[in-house]
OpenMM code with the backbone's topology and positions (N, CA, C; nanometers):
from openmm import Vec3, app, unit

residues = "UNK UNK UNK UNK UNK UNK UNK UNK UNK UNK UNK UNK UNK UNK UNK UNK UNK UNK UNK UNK UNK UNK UNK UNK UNK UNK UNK UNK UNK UNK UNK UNK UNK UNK UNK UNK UNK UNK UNK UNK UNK UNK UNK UNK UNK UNK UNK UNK UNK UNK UNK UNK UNK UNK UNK UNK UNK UNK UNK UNK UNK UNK UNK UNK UNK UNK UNK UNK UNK UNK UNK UNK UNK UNK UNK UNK UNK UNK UNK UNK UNK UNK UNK UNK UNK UNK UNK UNK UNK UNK UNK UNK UNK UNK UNK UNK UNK UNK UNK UNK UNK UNK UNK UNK UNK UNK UNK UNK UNK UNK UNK UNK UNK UNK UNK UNK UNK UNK UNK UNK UNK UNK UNK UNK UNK UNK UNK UNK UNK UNK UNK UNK UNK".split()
positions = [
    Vec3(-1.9976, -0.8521, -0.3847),
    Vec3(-1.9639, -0.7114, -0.3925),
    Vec3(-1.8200, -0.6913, -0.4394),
    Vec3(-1.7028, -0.7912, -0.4160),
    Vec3(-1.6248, -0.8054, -0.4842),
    Vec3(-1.4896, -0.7012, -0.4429),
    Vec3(-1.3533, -0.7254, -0.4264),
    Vec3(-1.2418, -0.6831, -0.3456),
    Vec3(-1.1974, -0.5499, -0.4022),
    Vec3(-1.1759, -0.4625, -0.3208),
    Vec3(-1.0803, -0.2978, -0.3719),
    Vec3(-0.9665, -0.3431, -0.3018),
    Vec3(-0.8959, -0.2489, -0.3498),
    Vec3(-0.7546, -0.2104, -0.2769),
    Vec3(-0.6946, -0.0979, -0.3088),
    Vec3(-0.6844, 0.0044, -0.2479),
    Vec3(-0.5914, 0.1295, -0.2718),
    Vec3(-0.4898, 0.1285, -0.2158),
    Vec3(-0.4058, 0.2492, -0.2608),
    Vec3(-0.2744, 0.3029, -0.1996),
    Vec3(-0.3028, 0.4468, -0.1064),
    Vec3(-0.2826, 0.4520, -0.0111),
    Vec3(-0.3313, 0.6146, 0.0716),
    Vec3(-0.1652, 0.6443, 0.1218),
    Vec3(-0.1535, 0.7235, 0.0632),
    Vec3(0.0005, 0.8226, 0.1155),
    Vec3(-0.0010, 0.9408, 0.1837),
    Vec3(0.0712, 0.9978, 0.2532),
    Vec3(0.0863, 1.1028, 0.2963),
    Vec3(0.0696, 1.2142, 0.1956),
    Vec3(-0.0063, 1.3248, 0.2628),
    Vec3(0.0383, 1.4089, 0.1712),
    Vec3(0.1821, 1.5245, 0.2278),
    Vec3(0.1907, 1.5230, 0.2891),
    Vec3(0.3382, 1.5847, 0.3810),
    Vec3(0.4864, 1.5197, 0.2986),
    Vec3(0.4412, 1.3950, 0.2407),
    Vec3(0.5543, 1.3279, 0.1992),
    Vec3(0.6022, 1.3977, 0.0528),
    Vec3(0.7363, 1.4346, 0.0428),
    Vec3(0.7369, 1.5080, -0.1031),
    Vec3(0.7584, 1.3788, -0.2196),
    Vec3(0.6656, 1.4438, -0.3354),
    Vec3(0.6411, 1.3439, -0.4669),
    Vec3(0.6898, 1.2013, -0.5208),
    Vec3(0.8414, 1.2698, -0.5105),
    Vec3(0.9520, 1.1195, -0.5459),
    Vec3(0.9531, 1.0144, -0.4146),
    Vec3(0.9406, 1.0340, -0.2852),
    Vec3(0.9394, 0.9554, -0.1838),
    Vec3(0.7862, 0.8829, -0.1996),
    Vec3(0.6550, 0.9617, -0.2841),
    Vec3(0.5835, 0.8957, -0.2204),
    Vec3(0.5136, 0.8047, -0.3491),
    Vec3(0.6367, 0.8074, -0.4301),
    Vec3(0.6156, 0.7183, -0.5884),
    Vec3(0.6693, 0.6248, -0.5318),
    Vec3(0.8099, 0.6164, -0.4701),
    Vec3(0.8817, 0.5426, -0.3499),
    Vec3(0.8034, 0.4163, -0.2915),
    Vec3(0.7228, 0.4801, -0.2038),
    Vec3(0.6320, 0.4044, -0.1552),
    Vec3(0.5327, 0.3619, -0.1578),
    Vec3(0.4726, 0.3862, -0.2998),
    Vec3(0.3668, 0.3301, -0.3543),
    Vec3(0.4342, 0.2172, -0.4287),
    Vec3(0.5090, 0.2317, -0.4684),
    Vec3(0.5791, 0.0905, -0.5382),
    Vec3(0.6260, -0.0349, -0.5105),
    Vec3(0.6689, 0.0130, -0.3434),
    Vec3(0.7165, -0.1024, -0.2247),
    Vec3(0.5526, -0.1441, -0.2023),
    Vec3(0.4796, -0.0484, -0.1262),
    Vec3(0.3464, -0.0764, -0.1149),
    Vec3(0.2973, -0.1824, -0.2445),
    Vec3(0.2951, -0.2017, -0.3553),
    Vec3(0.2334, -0.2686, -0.4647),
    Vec3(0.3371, -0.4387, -0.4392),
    Vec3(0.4386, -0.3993, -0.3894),
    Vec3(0.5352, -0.5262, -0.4634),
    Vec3(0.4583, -0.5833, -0.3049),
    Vec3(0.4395, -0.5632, -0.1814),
    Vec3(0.3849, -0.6188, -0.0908),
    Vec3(0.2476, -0.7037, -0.1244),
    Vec3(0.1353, -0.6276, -0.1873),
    Vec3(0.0535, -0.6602, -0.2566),
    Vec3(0.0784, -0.7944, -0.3812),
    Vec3(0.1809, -0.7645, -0.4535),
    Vec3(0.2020, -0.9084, -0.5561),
    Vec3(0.2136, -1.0067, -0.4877),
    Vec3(0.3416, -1.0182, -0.3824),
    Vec3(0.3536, -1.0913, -0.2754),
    Vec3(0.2427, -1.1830, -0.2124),
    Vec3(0.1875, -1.0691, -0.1182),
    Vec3(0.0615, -1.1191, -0.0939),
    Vec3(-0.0343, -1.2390, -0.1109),
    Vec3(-0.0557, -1.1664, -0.2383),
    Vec3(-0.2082, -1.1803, -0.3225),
    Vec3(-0.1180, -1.2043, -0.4448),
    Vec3(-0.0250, -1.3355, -0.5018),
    Vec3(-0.0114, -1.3274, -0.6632),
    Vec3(-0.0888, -1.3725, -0.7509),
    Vec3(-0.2461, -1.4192, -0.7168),
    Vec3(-0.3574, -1.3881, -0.8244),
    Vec3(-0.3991, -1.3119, -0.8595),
    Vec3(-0.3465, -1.1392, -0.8124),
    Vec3(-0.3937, -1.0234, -0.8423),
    Vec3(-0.3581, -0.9938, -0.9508),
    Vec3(-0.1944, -1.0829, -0.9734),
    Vec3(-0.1220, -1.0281, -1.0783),
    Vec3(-0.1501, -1.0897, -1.1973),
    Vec3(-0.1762, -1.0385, -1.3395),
    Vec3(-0.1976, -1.1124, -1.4892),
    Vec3(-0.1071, -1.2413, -1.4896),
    Vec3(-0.1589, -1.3205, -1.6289),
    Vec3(-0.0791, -1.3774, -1.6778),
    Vec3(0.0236, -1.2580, -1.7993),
    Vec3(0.1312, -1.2881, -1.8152),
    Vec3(0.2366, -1.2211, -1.9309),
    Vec3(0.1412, -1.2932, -2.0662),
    Vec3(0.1592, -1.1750, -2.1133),
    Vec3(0.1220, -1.1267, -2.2268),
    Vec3(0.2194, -1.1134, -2.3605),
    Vec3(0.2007, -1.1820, -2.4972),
    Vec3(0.3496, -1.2019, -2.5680),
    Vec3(0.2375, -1.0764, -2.6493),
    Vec3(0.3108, -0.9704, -2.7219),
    Vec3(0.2816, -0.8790, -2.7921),
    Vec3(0.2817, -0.8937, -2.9139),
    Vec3(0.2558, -0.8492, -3.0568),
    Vec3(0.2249, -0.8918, -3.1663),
    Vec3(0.3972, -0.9421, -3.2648),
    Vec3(0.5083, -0.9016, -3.2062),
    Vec3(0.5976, -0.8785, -3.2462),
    Vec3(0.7088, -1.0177, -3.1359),
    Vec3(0.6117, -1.0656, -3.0608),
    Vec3(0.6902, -1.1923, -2.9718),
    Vec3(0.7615, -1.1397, -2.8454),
    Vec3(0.7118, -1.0722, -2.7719),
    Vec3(0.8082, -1.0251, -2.7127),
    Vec3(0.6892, -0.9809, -2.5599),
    Vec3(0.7412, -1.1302, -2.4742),
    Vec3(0.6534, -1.1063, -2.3650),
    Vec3(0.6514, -1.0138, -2.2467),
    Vec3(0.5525, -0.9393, -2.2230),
    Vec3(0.5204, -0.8327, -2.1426),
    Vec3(0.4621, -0.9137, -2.0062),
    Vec3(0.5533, -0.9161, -1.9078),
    Vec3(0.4611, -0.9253, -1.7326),
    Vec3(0.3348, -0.8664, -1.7253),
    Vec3(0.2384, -0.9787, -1.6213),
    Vec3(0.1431, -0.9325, -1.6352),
    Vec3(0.1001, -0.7956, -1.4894),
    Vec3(0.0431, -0.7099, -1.5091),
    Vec3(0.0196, -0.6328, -1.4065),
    Vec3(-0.1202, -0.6408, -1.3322),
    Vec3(-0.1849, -0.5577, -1.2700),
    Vec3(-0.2664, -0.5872, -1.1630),
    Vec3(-0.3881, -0.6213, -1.2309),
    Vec3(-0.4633, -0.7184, -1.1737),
    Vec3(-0.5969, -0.7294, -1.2390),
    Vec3(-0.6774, -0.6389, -1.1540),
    Vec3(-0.6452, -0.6006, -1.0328),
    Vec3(-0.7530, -0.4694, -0.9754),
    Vec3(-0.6711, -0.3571, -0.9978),
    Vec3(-0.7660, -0.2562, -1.0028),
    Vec3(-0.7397, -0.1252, -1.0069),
    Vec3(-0.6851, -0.0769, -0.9013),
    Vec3(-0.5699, -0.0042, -0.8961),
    Vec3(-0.5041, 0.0336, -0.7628),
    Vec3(-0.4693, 0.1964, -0.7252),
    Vec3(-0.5785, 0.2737, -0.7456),
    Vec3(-0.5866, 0.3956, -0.6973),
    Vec3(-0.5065, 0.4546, -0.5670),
    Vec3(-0.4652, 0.5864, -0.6172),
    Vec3(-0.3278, 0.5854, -0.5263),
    Vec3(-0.4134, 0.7285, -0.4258),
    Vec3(-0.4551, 0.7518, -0.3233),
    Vec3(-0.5336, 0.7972, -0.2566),
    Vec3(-0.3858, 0.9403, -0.1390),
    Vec3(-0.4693, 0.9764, -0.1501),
    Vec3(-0.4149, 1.1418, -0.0343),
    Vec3(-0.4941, 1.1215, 0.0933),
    Vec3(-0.3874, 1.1436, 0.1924),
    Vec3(-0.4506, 1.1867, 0.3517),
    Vec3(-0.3915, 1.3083, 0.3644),
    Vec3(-0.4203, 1.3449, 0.5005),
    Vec3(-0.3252, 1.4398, 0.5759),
    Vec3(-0.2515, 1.3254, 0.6541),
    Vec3(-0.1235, 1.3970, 0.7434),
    Vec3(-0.0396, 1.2439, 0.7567),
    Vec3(-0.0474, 1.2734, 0.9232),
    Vec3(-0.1316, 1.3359, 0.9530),
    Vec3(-0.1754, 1.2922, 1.1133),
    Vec3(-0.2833, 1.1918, 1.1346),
    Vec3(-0.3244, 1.1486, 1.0099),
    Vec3(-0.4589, 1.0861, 0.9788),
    Vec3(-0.4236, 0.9685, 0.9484),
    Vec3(-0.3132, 0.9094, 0.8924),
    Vec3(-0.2467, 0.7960, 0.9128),
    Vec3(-0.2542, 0.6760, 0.9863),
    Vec3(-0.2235, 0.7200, 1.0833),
    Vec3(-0.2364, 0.6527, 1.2173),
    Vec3(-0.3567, 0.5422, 1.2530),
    Vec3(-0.4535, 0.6770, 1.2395),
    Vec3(-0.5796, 0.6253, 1.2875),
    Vec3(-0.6638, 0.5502, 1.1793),
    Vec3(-0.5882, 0.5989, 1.0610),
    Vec3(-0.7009, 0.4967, 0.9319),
    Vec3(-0.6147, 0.3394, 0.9746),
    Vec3(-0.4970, 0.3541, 1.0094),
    Vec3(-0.3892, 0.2467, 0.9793),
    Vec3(-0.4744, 0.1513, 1.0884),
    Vec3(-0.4971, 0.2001, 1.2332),
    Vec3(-0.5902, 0.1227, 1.3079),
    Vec3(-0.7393, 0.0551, 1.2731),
    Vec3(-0.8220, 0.1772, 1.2317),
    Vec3(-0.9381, 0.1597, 1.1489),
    Vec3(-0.9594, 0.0521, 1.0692),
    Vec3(-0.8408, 0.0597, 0.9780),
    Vec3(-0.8183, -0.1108, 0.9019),
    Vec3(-0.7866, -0.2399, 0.9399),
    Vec3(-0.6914, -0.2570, 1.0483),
    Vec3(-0.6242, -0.3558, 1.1270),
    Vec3(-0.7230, -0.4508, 1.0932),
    Vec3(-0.8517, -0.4837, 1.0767),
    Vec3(-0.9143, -0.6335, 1.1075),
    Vec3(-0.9222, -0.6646, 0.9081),
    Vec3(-0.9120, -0.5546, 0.8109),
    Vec3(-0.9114, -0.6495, 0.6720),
    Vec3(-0.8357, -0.6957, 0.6455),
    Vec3(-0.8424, -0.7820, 0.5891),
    Vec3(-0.7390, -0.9044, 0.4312),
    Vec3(-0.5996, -0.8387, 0.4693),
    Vec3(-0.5962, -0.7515, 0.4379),
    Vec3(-0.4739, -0.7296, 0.4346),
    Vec3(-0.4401, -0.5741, 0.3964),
    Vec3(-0.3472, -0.5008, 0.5206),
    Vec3(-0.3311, -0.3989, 0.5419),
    Vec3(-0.1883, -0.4139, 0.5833),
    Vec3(-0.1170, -0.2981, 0.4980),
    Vec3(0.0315, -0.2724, 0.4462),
    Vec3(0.0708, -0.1642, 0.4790),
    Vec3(0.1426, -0.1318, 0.6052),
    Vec3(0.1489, 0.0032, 0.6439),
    Vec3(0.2974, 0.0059, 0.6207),
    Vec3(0.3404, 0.1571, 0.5625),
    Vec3(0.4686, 0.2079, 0.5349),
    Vec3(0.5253, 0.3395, 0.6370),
    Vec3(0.6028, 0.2460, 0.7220),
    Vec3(0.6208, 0.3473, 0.8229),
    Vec3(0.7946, 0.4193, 0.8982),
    Vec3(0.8172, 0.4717, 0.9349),
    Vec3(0.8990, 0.5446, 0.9439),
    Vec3(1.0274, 0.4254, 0.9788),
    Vec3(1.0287, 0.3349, 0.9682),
    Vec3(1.1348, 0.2188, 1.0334),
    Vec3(1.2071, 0.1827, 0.8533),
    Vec3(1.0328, 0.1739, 0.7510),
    Vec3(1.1050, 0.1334, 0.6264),
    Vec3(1.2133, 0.2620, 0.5594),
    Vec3(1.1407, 0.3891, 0.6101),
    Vec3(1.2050, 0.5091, 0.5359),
    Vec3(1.3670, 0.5202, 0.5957),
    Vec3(1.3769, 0.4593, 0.7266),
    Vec3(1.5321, 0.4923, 0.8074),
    Vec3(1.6418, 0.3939, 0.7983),
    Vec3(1.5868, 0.2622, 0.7733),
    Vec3(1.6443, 0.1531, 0.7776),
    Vec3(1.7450, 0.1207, 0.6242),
    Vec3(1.8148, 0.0596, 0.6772),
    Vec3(1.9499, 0.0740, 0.5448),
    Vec3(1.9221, -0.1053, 0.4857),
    Vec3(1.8900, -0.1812, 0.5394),
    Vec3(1.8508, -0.3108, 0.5058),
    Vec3(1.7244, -0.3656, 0.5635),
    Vec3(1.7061, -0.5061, 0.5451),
    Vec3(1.5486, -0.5102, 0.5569),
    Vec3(1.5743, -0.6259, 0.6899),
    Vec3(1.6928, -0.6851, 0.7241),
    Vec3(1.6990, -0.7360, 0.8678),
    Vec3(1.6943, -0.6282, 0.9696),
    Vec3(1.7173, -0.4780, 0.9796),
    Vec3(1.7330, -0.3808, 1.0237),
    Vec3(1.5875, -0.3303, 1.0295),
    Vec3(1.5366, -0.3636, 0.9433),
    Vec3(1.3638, -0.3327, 0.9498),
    Vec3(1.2664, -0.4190, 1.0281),
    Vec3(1.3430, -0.5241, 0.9844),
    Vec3(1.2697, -0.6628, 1.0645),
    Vec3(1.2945, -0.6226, 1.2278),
    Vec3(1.4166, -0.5886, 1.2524),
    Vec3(1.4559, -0.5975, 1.4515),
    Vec3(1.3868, -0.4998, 1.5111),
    Vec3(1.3327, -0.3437, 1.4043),
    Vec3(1.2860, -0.2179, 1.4441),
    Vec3(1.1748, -0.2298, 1.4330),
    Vec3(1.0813, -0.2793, 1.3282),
    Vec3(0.9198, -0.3444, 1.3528),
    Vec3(0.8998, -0.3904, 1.4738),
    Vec3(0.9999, -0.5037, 1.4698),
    Vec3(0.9632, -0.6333, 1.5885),
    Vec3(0.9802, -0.5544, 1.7554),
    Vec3(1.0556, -0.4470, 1.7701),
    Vec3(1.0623, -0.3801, 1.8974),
    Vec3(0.9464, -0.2518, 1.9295),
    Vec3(0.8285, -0.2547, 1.8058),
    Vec3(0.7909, -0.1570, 1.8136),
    Vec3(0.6445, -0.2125, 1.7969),
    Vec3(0.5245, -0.1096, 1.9240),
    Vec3(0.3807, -0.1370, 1.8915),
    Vec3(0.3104, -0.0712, 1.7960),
    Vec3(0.2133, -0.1074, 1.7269),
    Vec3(0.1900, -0.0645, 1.5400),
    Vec3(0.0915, 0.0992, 1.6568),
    Vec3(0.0604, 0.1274, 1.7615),
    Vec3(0.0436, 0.2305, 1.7861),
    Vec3(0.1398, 0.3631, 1.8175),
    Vec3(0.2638, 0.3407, 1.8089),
    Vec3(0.3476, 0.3804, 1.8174),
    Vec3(0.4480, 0.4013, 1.6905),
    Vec3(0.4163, 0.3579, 1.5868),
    Vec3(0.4496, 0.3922, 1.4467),
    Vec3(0.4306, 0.5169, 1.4034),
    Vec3(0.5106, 0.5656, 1.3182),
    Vec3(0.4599, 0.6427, 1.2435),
    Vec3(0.4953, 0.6320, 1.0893),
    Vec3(0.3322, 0.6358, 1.0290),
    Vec3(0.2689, 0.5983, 0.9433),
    Vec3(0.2736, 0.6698, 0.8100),
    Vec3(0.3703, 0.6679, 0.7171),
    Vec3(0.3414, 0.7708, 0.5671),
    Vec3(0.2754, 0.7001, 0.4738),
    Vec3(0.2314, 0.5281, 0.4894),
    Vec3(0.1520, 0.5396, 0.3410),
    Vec3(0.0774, 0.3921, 0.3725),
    Vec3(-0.0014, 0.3526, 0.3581),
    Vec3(-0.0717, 0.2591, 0.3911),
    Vec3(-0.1768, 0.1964, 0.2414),
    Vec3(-0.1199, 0.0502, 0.2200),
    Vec3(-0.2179, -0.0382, 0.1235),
    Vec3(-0.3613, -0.1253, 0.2073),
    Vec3(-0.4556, -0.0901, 0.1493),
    Vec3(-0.5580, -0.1449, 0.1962),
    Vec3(-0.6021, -0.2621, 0.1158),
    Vec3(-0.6596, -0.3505, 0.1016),
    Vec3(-0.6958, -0.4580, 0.0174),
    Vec3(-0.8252, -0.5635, 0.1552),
    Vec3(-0.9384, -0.5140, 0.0504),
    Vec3(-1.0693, -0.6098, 0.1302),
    Vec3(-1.1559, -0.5675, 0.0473),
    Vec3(-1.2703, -0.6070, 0.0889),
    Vec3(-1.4264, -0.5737, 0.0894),
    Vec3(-1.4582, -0.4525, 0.0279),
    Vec3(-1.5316, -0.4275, -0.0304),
    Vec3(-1.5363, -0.2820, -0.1221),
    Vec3(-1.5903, -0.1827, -0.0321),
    Vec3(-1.7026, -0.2513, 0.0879),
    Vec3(-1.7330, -0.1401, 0.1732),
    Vec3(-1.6840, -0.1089, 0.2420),
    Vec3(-1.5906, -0.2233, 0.3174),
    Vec3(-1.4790, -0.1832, 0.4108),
    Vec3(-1.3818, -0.1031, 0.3655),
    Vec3(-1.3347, -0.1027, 0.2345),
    Vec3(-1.2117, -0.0409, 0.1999),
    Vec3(-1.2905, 0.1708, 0.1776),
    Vec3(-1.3791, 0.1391, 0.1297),
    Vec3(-1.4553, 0.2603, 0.1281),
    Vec3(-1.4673, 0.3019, 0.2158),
    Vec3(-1.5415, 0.2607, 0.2948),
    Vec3(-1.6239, 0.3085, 0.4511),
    Vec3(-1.4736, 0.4074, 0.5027),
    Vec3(-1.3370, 0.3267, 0.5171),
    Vec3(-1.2108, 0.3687, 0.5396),
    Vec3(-1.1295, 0.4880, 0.4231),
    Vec3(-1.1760, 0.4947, 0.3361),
    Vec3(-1.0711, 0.5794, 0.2507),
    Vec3(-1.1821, 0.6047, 0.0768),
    Vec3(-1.2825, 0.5766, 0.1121),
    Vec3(-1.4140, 0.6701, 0.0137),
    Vec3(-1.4079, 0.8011, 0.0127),
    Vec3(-1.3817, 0.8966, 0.1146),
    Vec3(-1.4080, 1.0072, 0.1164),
    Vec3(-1.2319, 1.0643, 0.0980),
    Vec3(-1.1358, 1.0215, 0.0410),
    Vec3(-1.0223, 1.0788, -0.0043),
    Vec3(-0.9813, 1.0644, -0.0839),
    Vec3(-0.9168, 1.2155, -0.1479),
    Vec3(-0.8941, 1.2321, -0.2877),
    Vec3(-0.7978, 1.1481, -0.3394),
    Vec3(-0.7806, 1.1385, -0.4919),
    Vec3(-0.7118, 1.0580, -0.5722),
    Vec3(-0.5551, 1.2270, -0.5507),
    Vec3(-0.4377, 1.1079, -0.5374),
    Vec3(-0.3131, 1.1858, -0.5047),
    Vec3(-0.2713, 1.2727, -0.6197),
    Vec3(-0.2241, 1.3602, -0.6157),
    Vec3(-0.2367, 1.5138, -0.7182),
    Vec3(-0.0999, 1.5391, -0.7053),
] * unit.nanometer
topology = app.Topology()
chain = topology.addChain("A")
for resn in residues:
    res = topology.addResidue(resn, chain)
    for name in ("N", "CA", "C"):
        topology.addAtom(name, app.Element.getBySymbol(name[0]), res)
């Protein structure tokens, strides 16, 4: 049946923050998973282009009280990437690391979440929400 992965953001979050975090969200994903990513590509003129995602990565709308509970909902796939109020406050990423690590993922709060699994699982979770507008 073969792997999805979307991006689900807040919709409360305004535009430029939540391009923001779809982008951190993706570089987590390369990380991840770097078979997702192409091989580079040299263009007709020599001049090699990085390769980008071999899945499609649809960038999905919630309401952002709804967050939370998809963010739980997912907890058991492949791999689930939640963007939460520690990455938006934090001035460095050891500062992110000490504020994660003191905090239970029920007690987060949640503006944008990468999903990556199972096509029904990722559906069953975020099928019924719109593509971000």
């Amino acid at each position: 049946m073969g792997e999805k992965c979307v991006i689900i953001l807040s919709d409360a979050v305004p535009v430029g923050l939540q391009a923001n975090i779809a982008s951190l969200l993706s570089l987590s994903l390369g990380r991840s998973r770097p078979d997702l990513v192409g091989e580079t590509v040299t263009a007709a003129d020599g001049t090699d282009i990085p390769g980008i995602s071999r899945l499609p990565l649809p960038i999905l709308a919630a309401p952002a009280a709804t967050l939370a509970d998809l963010f739980a909902e997912a907890r058991a796939m492949p791999l689930v990437v939640p963007f939460t109020d520690a990455a938006l406050q934090c001035k460095d990423y050891d500062s992110y690391r000490s504020r994660l690590a003191a905090q239970r993922t029920d007690e987060m709060v949640v503006h944008g979440l990468l999903l990556l699994g199972a096509r029904k699982d990722v559906n069953r979770i975020a099928g019924q929400l719109p593509l971000l507008r």
